[in-house]
N, C-alpha and C positions, 0 to 999 in steps of 0.2 A: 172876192178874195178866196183864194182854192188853200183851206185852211188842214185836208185832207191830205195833202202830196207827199207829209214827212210822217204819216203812222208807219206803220207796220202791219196792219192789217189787211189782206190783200181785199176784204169785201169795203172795204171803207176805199181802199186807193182805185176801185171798181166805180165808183162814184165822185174821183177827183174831179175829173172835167166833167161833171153835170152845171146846167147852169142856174142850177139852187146853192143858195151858199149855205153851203151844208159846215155845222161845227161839231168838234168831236165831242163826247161825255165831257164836261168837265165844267169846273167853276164859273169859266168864263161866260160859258152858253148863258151858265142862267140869269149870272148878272146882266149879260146884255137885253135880256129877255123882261129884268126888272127896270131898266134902264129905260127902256121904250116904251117898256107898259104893252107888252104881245104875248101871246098862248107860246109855249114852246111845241114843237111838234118834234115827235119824238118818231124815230125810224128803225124799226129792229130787223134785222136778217143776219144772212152767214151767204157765204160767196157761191155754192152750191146749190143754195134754192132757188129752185124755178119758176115761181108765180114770180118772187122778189125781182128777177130777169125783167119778167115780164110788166112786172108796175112801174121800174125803173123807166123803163124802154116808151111805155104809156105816159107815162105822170110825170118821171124828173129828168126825164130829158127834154123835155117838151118848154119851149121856150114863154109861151103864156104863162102854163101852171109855173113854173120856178118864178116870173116876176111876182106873180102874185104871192108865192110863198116869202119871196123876200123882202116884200111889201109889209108884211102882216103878220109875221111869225118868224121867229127862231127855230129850226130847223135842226136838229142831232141826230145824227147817224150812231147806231152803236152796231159789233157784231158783236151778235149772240153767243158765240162760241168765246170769244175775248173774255166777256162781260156776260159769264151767265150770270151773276148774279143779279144784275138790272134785267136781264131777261125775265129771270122767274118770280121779282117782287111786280112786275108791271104784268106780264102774261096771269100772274093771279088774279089783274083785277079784268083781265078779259076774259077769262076763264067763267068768272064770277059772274057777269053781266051780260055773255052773251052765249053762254053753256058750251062752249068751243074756242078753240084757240090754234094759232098758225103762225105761219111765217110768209111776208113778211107781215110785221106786229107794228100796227098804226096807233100810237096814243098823242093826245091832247092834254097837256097840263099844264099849272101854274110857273111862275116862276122859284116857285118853293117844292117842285117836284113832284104835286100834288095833282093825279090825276080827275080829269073829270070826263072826256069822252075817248072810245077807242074802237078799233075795231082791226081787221085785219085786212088785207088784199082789197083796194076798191077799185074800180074800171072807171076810164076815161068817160064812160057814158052809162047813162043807167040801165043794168041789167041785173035780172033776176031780181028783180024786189029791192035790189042795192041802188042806192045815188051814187051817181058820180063821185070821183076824189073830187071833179071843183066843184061842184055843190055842196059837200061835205066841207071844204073849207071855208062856202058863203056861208055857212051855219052856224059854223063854229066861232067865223069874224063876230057875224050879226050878236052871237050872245057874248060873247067879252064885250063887244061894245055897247050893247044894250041892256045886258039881263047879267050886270058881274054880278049882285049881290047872289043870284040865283047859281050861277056857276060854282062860285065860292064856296056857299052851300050843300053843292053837290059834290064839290074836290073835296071837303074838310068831311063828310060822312063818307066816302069812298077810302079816303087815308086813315079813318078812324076804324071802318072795318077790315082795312089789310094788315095797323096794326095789331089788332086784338086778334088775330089768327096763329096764335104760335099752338105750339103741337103739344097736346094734350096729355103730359106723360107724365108718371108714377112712379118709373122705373121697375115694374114688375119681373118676373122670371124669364129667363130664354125660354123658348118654344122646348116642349118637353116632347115623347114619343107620339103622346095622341096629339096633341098640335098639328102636327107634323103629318101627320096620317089624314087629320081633314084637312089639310092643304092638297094634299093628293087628291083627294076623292072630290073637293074644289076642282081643281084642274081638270081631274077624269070628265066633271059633267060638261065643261068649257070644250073639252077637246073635238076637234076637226075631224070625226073616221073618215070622213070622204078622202080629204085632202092633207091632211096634216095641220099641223099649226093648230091655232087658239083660237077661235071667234071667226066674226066674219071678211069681208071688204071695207077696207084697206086693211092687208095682212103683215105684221111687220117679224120679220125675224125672232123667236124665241129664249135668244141665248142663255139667258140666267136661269129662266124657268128650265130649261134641259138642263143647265148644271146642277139646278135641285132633282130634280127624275135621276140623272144618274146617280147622284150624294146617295139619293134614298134607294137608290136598287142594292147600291154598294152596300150599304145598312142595314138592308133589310130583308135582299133577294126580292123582294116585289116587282113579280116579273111585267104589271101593267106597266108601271114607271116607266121600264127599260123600252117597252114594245110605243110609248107614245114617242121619246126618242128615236128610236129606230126609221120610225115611219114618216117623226117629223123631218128627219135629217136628209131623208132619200128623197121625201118631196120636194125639200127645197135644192137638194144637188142634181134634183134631174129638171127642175123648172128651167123658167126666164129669169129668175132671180138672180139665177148662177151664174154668170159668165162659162159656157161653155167650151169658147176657146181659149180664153187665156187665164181663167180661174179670178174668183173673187166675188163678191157678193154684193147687188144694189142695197140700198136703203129698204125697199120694199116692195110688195107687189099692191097693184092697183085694185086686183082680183082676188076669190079666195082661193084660188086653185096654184100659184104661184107662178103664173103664166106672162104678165107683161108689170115689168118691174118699172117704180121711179126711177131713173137710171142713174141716179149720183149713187157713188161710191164713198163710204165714209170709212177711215180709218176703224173708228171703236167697232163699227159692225162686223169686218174683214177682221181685229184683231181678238173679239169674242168666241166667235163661231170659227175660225181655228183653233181655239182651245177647246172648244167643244167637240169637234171632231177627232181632235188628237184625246179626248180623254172615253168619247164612243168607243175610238180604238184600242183605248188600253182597254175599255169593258167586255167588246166582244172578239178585238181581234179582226174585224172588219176589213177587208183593203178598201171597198167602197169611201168608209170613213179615212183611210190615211191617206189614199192619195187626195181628196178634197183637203182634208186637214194642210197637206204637202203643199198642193197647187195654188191656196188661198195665202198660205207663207209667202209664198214666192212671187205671188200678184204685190201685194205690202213690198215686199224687195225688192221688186224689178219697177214699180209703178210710182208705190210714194217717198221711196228713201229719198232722202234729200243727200247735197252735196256734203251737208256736215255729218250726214250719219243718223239723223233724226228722222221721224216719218211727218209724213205730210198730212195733214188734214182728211183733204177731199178730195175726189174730180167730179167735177160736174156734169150734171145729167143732159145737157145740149152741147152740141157744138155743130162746125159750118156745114149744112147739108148739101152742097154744092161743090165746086172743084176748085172756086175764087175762096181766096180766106174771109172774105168780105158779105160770102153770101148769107141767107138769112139761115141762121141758129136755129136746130129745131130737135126739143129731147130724144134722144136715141137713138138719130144719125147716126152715129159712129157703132151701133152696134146692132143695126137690124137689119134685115136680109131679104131681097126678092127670088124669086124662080129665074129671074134676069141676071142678077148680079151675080148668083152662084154658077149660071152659064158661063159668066164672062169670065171669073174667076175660076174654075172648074176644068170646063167644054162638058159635053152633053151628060157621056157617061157617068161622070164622077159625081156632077151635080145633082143628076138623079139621085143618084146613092145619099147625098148630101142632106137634098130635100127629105127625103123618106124620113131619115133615122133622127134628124132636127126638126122637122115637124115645119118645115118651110111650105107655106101652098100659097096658090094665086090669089086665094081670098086672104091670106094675113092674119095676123091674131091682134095687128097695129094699126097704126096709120097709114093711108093711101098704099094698103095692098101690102105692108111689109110684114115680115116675120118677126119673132121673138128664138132666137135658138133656144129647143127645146132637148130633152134627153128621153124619150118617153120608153124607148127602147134597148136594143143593147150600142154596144159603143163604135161612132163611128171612129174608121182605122187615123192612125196617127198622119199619115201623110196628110188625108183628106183637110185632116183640122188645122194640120200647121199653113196648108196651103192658103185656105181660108186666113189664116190670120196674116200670113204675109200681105194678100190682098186688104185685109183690114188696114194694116200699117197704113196704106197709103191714103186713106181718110184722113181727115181733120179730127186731131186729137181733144175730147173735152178738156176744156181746163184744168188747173190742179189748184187748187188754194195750200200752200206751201207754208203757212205757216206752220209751224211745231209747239202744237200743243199736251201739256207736261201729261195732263191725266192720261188723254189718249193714249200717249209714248208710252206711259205704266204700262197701261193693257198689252200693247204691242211688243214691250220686254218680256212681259209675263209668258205671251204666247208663245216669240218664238224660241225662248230659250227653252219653252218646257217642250216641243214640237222638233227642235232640234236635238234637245238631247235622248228623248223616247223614240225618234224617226229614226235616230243615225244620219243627221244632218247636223255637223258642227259649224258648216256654213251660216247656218241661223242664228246657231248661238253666238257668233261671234258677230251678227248684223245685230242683234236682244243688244250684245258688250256697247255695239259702237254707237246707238242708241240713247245707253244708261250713259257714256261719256258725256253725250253731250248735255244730258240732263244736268249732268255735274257742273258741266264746264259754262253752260251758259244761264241754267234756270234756278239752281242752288248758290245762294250768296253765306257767305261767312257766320251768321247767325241762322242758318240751318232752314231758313225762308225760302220760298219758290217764288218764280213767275209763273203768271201763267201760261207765256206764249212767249218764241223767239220767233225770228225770221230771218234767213242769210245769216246768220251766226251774230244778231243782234239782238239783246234781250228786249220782248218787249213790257209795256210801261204798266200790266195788272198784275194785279200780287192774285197768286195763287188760292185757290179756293180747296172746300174740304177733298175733293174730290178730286184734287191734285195729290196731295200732301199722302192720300191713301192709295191712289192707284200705284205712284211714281212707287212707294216702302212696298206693296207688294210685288210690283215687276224685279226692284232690289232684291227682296227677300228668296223667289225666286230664280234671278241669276245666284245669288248664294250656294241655292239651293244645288244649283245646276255642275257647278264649275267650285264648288268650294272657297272660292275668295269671300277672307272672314270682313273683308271693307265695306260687299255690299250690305252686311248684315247692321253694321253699325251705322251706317248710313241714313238705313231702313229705321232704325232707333233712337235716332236725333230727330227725323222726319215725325213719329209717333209722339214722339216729347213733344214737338208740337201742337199736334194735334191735343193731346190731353191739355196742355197748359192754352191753347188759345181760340179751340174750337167746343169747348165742352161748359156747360153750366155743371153747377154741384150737383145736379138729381143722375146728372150723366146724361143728359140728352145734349145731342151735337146739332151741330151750326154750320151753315155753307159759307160762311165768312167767317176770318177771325176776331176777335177781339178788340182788334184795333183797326180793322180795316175800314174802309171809305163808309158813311152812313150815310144808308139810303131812308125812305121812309119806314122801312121793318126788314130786320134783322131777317135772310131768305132762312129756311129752316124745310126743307121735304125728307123727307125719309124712303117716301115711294120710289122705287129704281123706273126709269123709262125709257130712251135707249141704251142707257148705260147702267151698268149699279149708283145707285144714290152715295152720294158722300157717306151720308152714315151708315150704310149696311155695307159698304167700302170700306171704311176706315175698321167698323167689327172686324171683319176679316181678318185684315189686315194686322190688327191687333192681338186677334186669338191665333193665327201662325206664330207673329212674334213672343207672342208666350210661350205657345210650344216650343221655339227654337231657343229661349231662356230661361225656362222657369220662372219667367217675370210675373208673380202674384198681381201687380200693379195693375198690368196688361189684360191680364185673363179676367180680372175685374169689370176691367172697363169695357172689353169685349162682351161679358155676360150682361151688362146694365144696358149695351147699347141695342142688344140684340132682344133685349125688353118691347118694341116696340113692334119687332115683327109679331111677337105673341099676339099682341092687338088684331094684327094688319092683316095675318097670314092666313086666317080663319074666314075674314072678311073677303079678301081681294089677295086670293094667291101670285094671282097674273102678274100682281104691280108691287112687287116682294120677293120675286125670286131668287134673287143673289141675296136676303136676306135670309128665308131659309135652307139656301144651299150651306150660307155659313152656320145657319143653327145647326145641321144635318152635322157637319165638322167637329161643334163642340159637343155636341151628343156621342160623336164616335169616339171625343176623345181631348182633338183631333194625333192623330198615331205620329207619334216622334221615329222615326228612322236616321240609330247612326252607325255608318259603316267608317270602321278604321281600317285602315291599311298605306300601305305605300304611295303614294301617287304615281307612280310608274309601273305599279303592280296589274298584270291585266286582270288576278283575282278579284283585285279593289275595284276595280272598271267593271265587273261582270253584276257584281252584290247590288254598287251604284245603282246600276242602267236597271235590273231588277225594283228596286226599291223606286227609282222614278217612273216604273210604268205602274208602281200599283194604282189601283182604282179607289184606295182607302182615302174616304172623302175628307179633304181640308191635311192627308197627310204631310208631314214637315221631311225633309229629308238633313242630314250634316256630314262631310263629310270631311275628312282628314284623318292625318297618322298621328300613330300613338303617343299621348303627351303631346299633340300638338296644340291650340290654339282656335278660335272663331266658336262655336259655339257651346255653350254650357254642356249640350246632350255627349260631345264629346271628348269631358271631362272624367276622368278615372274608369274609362273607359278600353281594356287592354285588346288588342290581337292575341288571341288562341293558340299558344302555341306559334306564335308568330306568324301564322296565318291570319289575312285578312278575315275582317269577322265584322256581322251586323247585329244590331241591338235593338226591338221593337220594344217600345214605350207609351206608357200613357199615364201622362204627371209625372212625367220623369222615374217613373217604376216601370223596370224592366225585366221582359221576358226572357226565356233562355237564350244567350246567342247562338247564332249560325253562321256556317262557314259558306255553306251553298246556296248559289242564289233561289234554286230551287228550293229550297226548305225558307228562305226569305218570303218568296212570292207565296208559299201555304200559308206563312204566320199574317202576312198583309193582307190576304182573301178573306181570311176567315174575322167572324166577330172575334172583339178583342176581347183573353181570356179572363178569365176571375183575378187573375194574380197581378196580371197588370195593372 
């Protein structure tokens, strides 16, 4: 029975026609599962992963293994992206028991959800010290059927210790100036001089950690902060990592040097690291950083938008490396290069050129002799590249996993409304608008709740987690920001009432599930950010803007209680924190209220604006409207000067002198904020 055909998830309808009878999450599985008295096997991935490719391809499409699996077990497919939350209560207990964890994500458990063995990626045969998947399945048969009391045993102390794992908190103080300062000098020892980046092989993108470097250069002038930015941002825009013709950023590189990337493309990654180069550029003024910042925009626009306006997931790092659509799949096809290819694509001359300045040779930096386009030099000319990418075109395009997930979309409002309106790209901003619509339209129901996925303009069937609920109020908060409409602000304020009323205990420590959502064996609860900010150094954020932008005591409370735990954390493991103390950096600066009044059709008011959204002033809030008008508190009896547009820099809603020019705007935002404020 293909119980899969009617989700919505395109890595679950990936595995429709396997011939495992695969079931989705849900009640049914497991009652069937107690019904017959079999191990449930449980199967975690996302549509993008490439080992998952490859087991699938091994393991469940393979006509023996599936009888047997449907022999002997129940079988649940979950994606990971769907369904973090089963994600990260089951990958703790593989975390736990085998000091690593992956995708895809193999557990064995009870009928009662209760794991007892797991493990991740196993091969058709045994290699590397690994058993087979069907010998791990005879293993698993033989102790249910022989050794249950012993299994039991082992699932009932594995569920015992994932429940007693909750996060150990006090609610102590936000990270104060010296916190803040050994988080730095943390990072300093981490940092990469050779190459950029943090640590060794496999190297993944940095974004949160550079958004705390810049917070703290803005803070503080510390010119190391700014100079590890600087250097990580150029390594990664001139690697493999980068897409160098058509813009946008893999997942990560394999190397330390950032030379041959995984080659899927994720939404949060392309929409982080465009706000990180759009806010480089507000630091130093860079064009290196804007037009990356620009290019990575426009990869998100042209690559994941979807039909309804919303972004897409992913595209996958394989597709058909042959010229039949049918041929075999093989990671980074579609984007690697020979001395041959660029002949063909080229002719002699240009390809040389081509070669030289991408870094393309005979021997390869990949598989069988291909290249990784590189940037090592200066830029090769425009024709060359677009040439090249026409000739791309006509490759076999990786995949795209299309659903539209709500946090992701946050992030990607965030970006490019702020990248839009500092670039002089209103075209962005109104791809951020069309975006935040459909968040509205399809993932926001009546009582102020998210989903957490649509697809083709269908909601799909998981309720949103914390890390929806905070990305989705901050991408709000700034289009607000951007464009003055007081709707998204209030939006963004029904979303946070959420959050406080369903995601938070009384001490203030937050939760990746609400209150009332599905129970699994332990409430998931991380704090650590790791490809993305964490729910709750997300939701802080998200909450300390929103008090800026209101005076909401409530807010700023619960922002300083949540941001309690980076204190802990940031000291210890700055790397796996850093959108935590990017937002501590914010509420130590203040974070700076900027409201400018004026006309809406005034191009004075549009000058002050545009000024006031490039400062670099970390976690700044921006409001804008005419006088006596409406949307946020900051501008409230708030007059134009002489009936000249005029701006207001604040902190706690105490205000410095105003200004008419955007020039005397951009002194008051550079500088630390004064006494009087």
């Amino acid at each position: 029975m293909n119980r899969l055909a009617g989700v919505t998830s395109p890595y679950l309808l990936q595995h429709a026609d396997n011939p495992v009878d695969w079931w989705p999450w849900g009640p049914d599985a497991f009652e069937e599962a107690r019904r017959r008295d079999v191990p449930v096997l449980l199967s975690v991935g996302y549509s993008a992963c490439h080992w998952c490719h490859v087991m699938a391809e091994e393991s469940f499409e393979d006509e023996e293994t599936a009888a047997y699996l449907n022999e002997h077990f129940v079988s649940v497919k979950v994606d990971r992206e769907e369904r973090p939350d089963i994600d990260s209560v089951y990958m703790d207990a593989v975390q736990a028991a085998t000091g690593q964890g992956g995708w895809p994500m193999t557990v064995f458990m009870t009928a009662d959800g209760e794991p007892f063995y797991f493990g991740t990626y196993f091969p058709p045969e045994p290699r590397h010290g690994m058993p087979s998947f069907r010998q791990l399945l005879d293993g698993v048969r033989t102790a249910w059927a022989e050794r249950r009391d012993e299994v039991g045993q082992v699932a009932a102390q594995i569920t015992g210790q994932l429940t007693g794992r909750a996060v150990a908190y006090d609610a102590p103080r936000p990270p104060e100036a010296p916190q803040l300062a050994t988080a730095l000098l943390g990072l300093t020892r981490e940092f990469d001089e050779r190459n950029g980046g943090f640590g060794g092989a496999p190297k993944f993108p940095p974004p949160m950690v550079l958004e705390f470097l810049l917070r703290h250069h803005a803070r503080t002038g510390a010119a190391g902060a700014l100079e590890m930015v600087e250097r990580t941002c150029e390594a990664m825009a001139r690697g493999g990592i980068h897409d160098q013709l058509a813009g946008g950023f893999s997942r990560y590189s394999v190397d330390a040097r950032w030379v041959v990337p995984h080659f899927e493309k994720m939404l949060y990654d392309n929409a982080l690291l465009c706000r990180v180069y759009t806010r480089l550029w507000k630091a130093t003024g860079s064009e290196s950083a804007r037009r990356v910042a620009l290019s990575t925009a426009d990869f998100m626009v042209r690559e994941l938008r979807t039909d309804e306006g919303g972004f897409a997931s992913a595209l996958d790092a394989d597709s058909a490396a042959g010229p039949e659509v049918d041929s075999p799949h093989r990671e980074g096809a579609y984007y690697v290069w020979t001395p041959r290819q660029l002949r063909e694509a080229l002719g002699e001359e240009d390809a040389a050129l081509a070669a030289e300045h991408y870094g393309v040779t005979e021997e390869g930096t990949f598989e069988e002799g291909a290249s990784v386009l590189q940037l090592p030099g200066e830029d090769v000319p425009d024709m060359v590249r677009l040439r090249l990418l026409d000739a791309r075109a006509a490759r076999h395009r990786p995949g795209r996993d299309d659903k539209v997930i709500a946090a992701w979309n946050g992030l990607a409002v965030a970006a490019l409304a702020e990248a839009g309106a500092c670039l002089d790209r209103p075209d962005l901003v109104a791809a951020a608008s069309g975006a935040a619509d459909l968040l509205l339209a399809r993932h926001l129901d009546e009582r102020g709740r998210l989903a957490r996925t649509s697809r083709d303009g269908v909601t799909g069937p998981s309720a949103g987690v914390l890390e929806d609920y905070a990305n989705v109020a901050e991408g709000f908060q700034t289009l607000y920001s951007v464009t003055g409409d007081a709707s998204w602000l209030d939006i963004a304020g029904t979303l946070l009432d959420v959050v406080l009323e369903r995601f938070r205990d009384a001490d203030g420590a937050l939760f990746d599930t609400a209150d009332d959502a599905e129970r699994l064996i332990r409430r998931p609860q991380d704090p650590t950010d790791g490809a993305t900010p964490s729910g709750w150094t997300a939701a802080a954020g998200a909450l300390l803007s929103h008090a800026a932008l209101t005076g909401s005591a409530r807010h700023r409370e619960a922002a300083e209680r949540a941001l309690g735990i980076v204190t802990a954390l940031g000291e210890k493991a700055p790397r796996f924190v850093g959108w935590g103390l990017a937002v501590a950096e914010a509420a130590l600066d203040g974070p700076r209220e900027v409201a400018v009044v004026g006309g809406d059709e005034d191009p004075r008011t549009d000058a002050l604006h545009r000024a006031a959204l490039r400062s670099p002033a970390p976690g700044a809030v921006v409001a804008r409207g005419e006088e006596g008008g409406g949307g946020s508190p900051l501008l409230r009896e708030r007059a134009a000067i002489g009936g000249v547009p005029t701006a207001y820099v604040c902190r706690h809603f105490v205000c410095g002198l105003p200004v008419t020019e955007p020039e005397a705007l951009s002194e008051q935002l550079a500088g630390a904020p004064s006494a009087g404020e």
